[in-house]
NUMAR-964958 format. One record per residue: residue in one letter; residue number from 1; x, y, z of N, C-alpha, C in turn. Coordinates in nm, 2 decimals. Example, Ala and Ser with C-alpha at 12.3 -4.5 7.8 and 13.67 -1.06 7.14 Angstrom:
+------+------+--------+---------+--------+---------+----------+--------+--------+---------+--------+
: resn : resi : n_east : n_north :   n_up : ca_east : ca_north :  ca_up : c_east : c_north :   c_up :
+------+------+--------+---------+--------+---------+----------+--------+--------+---------+--------+
:    A :    1 :   1.32 :   -0.57 :   0.78 :    1.23 :    -0.45 :   0.78 :   1.32 :   -0.33 :   0.78 :
:    S :    2 :   1.28 :   -0.22 :   0.71 :    1.37 :    -0.11 :   0.71 :   1.29 :    0.00 :   0.79 :
+------+------+--------+---------+--------+---------+----------+--------+--------+---------+--------+
% end
This chain:
+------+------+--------+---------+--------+---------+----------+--------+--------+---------+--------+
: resn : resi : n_east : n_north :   n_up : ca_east : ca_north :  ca_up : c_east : c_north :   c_up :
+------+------+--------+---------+--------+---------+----------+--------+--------+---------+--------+
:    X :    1 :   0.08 :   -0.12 :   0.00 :    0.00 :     0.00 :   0.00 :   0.09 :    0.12 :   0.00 :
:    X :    2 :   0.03 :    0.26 :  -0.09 :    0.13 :     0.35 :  -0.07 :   0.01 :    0.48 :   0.00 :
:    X :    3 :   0.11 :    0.52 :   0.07 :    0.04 :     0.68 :   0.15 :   0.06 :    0.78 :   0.11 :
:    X :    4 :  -0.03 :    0.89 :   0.09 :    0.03 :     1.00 :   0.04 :   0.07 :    1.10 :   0.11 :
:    X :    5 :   0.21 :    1.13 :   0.09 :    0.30 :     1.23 :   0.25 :   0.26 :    1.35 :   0.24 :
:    X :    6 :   0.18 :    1.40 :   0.37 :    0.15 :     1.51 :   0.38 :   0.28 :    1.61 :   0.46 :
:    X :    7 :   0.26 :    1.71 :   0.53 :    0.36 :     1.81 :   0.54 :   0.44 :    1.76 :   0.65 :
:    X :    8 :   0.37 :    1.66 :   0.78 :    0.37 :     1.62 :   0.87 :   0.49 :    1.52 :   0.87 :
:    X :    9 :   0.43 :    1.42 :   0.76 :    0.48 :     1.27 :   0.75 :   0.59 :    1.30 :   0.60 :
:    X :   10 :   0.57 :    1.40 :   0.56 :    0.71 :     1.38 :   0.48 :   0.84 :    1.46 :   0.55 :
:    X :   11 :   0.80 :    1.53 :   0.69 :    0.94 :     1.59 :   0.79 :   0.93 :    1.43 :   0.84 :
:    X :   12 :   0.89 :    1.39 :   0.88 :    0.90 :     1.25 :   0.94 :   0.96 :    1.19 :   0.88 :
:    X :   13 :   0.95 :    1.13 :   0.75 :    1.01 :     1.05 :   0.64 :   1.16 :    1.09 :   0.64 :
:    X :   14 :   1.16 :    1.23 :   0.58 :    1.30 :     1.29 :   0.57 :   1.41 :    1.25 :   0.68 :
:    X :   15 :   1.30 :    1.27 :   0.81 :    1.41 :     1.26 :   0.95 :   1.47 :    1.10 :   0.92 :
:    X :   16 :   1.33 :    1.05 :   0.94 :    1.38 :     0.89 :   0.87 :   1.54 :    0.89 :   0.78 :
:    X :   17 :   1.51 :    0.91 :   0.69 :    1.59 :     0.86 :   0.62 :   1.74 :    0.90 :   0.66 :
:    X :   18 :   1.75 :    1.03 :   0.71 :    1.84 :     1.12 :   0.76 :   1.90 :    1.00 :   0.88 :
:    X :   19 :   1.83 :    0.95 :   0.95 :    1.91 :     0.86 :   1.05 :   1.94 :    0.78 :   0.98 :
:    X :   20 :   1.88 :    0.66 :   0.87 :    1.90 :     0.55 :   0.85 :   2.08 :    0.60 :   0.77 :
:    X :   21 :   2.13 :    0.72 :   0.69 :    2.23 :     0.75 :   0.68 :   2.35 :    0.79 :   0.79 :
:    X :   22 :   2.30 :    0.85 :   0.89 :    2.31 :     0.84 :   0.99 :   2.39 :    0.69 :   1.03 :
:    X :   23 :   2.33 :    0.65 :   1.07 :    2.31 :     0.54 :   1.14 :   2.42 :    0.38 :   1.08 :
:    X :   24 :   2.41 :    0.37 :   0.95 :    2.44 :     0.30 :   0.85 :   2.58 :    0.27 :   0.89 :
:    X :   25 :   2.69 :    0.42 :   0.91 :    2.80 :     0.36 :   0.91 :   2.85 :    0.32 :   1.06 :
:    X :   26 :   2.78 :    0.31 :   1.18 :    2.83 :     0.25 :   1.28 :   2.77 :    0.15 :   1.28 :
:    X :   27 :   2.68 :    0.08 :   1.15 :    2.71 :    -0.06 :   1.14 :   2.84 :   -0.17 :   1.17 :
:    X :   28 :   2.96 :   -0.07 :   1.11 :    3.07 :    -0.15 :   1.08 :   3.09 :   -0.17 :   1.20 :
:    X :   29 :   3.12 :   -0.11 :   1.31 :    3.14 :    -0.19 :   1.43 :   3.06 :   -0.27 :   1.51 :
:    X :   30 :   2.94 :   -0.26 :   1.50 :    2.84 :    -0.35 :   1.55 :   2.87 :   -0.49 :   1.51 :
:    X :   31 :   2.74 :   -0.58 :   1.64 :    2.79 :    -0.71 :   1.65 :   2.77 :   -0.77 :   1.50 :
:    X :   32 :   2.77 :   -0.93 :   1.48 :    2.71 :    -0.97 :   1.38 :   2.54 :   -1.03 :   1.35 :
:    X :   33 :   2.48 :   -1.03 :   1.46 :    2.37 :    -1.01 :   1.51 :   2.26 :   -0.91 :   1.50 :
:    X :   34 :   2.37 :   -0.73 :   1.52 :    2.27 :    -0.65 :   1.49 :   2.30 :   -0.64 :   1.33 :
:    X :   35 :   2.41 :   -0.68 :   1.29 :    2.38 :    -0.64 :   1.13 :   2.29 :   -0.70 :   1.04 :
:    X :   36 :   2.25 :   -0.84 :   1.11 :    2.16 :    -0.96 :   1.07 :   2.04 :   -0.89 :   1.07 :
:    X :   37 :   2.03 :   -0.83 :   1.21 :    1.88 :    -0.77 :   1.22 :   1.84 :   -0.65 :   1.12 :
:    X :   38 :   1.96 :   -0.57 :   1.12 :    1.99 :    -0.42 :   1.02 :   1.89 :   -0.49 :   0.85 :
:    X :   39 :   1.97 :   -0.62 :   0.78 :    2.00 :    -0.65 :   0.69 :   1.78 :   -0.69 :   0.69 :
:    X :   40 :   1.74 :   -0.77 :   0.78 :    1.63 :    -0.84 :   0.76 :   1.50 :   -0.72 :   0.74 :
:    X :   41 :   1.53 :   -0.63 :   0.84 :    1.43 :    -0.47 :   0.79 :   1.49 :   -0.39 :   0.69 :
:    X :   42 :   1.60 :   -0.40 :   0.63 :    1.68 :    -0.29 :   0.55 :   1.53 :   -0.26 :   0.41 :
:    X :   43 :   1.52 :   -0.39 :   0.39 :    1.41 :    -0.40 :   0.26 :   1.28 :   -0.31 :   0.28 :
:    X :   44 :   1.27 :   -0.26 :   0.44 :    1.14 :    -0.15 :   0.42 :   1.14 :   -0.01 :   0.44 :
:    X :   45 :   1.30 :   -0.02 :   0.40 :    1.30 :     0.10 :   0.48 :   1.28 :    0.23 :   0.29 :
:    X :   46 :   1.22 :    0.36 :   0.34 :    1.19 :     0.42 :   0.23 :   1.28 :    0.47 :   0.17 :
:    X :   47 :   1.28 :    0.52 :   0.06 :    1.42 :     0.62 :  -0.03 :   1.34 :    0.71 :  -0.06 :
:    X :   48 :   1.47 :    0.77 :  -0.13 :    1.48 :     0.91 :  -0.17 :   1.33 :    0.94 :  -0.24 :
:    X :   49 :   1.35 :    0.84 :  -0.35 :    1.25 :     0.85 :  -0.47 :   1.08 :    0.85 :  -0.39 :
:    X :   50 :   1.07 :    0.83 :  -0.26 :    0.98 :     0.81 :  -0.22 :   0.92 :    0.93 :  -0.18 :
:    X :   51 :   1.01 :    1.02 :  -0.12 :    0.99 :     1.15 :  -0.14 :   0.95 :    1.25 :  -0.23 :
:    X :   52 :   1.03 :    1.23 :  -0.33 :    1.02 :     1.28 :  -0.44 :   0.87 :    1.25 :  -0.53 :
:    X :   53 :   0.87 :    1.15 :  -0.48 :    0.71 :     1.14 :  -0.55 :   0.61 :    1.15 :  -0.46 :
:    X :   54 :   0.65 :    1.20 :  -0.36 :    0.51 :     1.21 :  -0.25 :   0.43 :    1.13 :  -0.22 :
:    X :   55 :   0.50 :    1.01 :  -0.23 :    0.43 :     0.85 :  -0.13 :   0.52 :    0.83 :  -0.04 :
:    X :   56 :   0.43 :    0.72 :   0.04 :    0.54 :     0.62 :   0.11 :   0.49 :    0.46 :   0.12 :
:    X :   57 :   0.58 :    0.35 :   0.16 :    0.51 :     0.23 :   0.17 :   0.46 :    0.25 :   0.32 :
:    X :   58 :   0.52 :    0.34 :   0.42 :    0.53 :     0.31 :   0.55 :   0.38 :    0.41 :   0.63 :
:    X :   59 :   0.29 :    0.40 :   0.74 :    0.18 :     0.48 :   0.74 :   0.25 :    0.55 :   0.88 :
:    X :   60 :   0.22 :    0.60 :   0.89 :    0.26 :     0.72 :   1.01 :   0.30 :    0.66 :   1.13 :
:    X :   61 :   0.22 :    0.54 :   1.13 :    0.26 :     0.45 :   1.27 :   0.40 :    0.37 :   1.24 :
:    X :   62 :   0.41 :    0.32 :   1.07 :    0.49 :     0.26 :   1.08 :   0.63 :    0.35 :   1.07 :
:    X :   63 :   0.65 :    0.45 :   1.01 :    0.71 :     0.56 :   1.02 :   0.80 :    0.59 :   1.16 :
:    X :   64 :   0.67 :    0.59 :   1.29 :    0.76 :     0.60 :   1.36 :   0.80 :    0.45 :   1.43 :
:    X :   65 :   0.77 :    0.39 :   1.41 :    0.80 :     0.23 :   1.46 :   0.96 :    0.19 :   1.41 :
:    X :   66 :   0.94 :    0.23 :   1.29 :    1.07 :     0.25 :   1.19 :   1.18 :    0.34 :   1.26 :
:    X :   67 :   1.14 :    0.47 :   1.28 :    1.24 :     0.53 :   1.35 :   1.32 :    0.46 :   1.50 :
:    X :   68 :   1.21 :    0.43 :   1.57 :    1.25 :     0.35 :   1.65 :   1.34 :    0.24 :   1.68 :
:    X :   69 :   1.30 :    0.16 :   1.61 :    1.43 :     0.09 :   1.55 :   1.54 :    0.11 :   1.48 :
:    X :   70 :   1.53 :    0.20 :   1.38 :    1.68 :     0.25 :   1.35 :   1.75 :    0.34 :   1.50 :
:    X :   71 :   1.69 :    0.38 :   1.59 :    1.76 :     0.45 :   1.73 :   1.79 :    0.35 :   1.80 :
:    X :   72 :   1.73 :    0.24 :   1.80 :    1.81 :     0.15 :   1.85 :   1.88 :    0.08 :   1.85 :
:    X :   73 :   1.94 :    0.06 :   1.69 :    2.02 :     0.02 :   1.63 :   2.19 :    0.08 :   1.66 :
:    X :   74 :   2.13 :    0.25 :   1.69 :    2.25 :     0.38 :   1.66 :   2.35 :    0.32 :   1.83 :
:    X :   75 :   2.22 :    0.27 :   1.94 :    2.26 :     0.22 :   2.08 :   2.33 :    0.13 :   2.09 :
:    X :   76 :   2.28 :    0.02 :   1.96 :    2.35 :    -0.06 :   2.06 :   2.50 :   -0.12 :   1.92 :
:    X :   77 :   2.49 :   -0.03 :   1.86 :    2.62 :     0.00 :   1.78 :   2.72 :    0.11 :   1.89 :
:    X :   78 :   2.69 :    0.12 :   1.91 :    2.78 :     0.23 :   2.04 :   2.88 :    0.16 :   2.11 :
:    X :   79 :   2.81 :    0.06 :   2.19 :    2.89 :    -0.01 :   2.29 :   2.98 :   -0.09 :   2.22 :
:    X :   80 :   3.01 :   -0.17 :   2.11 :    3.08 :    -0.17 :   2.04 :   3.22 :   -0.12 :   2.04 :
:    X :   81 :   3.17 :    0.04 :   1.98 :    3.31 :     0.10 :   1.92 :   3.34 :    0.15 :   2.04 :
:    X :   82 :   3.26 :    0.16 :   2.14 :    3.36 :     0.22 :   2.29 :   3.44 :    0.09 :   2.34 :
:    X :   83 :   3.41 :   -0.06 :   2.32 :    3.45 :    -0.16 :   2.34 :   3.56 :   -0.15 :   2.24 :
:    X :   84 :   3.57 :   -0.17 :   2.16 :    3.70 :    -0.15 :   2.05 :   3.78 :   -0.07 :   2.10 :
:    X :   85 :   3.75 :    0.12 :   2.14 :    3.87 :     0.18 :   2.16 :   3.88 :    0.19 :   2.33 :
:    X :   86 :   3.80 :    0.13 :   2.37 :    3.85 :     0.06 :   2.51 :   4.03 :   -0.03 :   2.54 :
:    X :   87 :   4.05 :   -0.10 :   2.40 :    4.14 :    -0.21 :   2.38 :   4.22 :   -0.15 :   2.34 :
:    X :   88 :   4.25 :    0.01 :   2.32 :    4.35 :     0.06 :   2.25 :   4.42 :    0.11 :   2.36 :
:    X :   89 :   4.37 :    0.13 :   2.50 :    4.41 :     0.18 :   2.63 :   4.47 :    0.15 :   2.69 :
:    X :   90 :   4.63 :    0.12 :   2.73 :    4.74 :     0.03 :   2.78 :   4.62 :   -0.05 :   2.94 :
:    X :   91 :   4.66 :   -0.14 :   2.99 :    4.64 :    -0.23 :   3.07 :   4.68 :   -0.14 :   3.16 :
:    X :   92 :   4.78 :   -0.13 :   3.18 :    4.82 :    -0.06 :   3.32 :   4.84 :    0.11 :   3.31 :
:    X :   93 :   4.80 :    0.14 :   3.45 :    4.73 :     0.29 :   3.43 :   4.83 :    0.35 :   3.54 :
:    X :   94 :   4.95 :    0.25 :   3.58 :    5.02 :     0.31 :   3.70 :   5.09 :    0.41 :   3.66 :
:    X :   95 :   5.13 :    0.46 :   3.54 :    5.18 :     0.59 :   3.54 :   5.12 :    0.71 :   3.54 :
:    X :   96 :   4.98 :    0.69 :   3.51 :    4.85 :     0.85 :   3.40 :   4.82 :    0.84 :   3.60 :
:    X :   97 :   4.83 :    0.98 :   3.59 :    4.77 :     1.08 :   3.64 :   4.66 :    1.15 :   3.63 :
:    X :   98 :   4.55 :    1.19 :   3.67 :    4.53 :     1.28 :   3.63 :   4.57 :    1.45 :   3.62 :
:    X :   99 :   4.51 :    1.47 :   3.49 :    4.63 :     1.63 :   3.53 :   4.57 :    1.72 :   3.64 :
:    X :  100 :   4.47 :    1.69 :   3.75 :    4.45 :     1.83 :   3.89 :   4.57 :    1.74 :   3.97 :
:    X :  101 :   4.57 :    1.61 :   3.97 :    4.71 :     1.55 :   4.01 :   4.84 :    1.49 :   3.99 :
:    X :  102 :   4.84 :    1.55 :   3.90 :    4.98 :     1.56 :   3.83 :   5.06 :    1.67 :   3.87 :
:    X :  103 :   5.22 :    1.69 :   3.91 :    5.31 :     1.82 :   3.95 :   5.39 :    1.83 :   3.78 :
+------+------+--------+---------+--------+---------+----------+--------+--------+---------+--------+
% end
């Protein structure tokens, strides 16, 4: 079914899409799990062209249901790359200071 975006649901759409680019490249550090998950909804998510012609496949509810899930995606790609550059941080901290206690 297609909907026709009114003033409302094409800022919505836009935002939409705006995260899903957003969002897309802290795939690469995420698990292989969420990318499985990323990959199984990828197929509904709307484009450009969708805009452009003033439909959508998605209805207002699903729109934001959609958003939703792409912000959760953005979460739990996070912990991730803090875990990666966590492992760049030497093991031992007996030298760092911090600098109000540092001379």
């Amino acid at each position: 079914m297609r909907y026709k975006l009114t003033e409302g649901t094409q800022n919505r759409l836009r935002d939409l899409l705006n995260l899903i680019r957003e969002t897309r490249p802290c795939l690469a550090v995420a698990s292989p799990s969420v990318r499985q998950e990323w990959d199984r909804i990828r197929g509904r998510f709307p484009s450009d062209d969708d805009v452009r012609q003033g439909y959508t496949s998605l209805s207002e509810l699903e729109l934001e249901e959609m958003r939703s899930k792409i912000q959760r995606f953005r979460a739990e790609a996070r912990p991730s790359a803090v875990d990666e550059l966590a492992q760049l941080v030497p093991v031992s901290g007996a030298g760092w200071q911090p600098s109000s206690m540092a001379s």
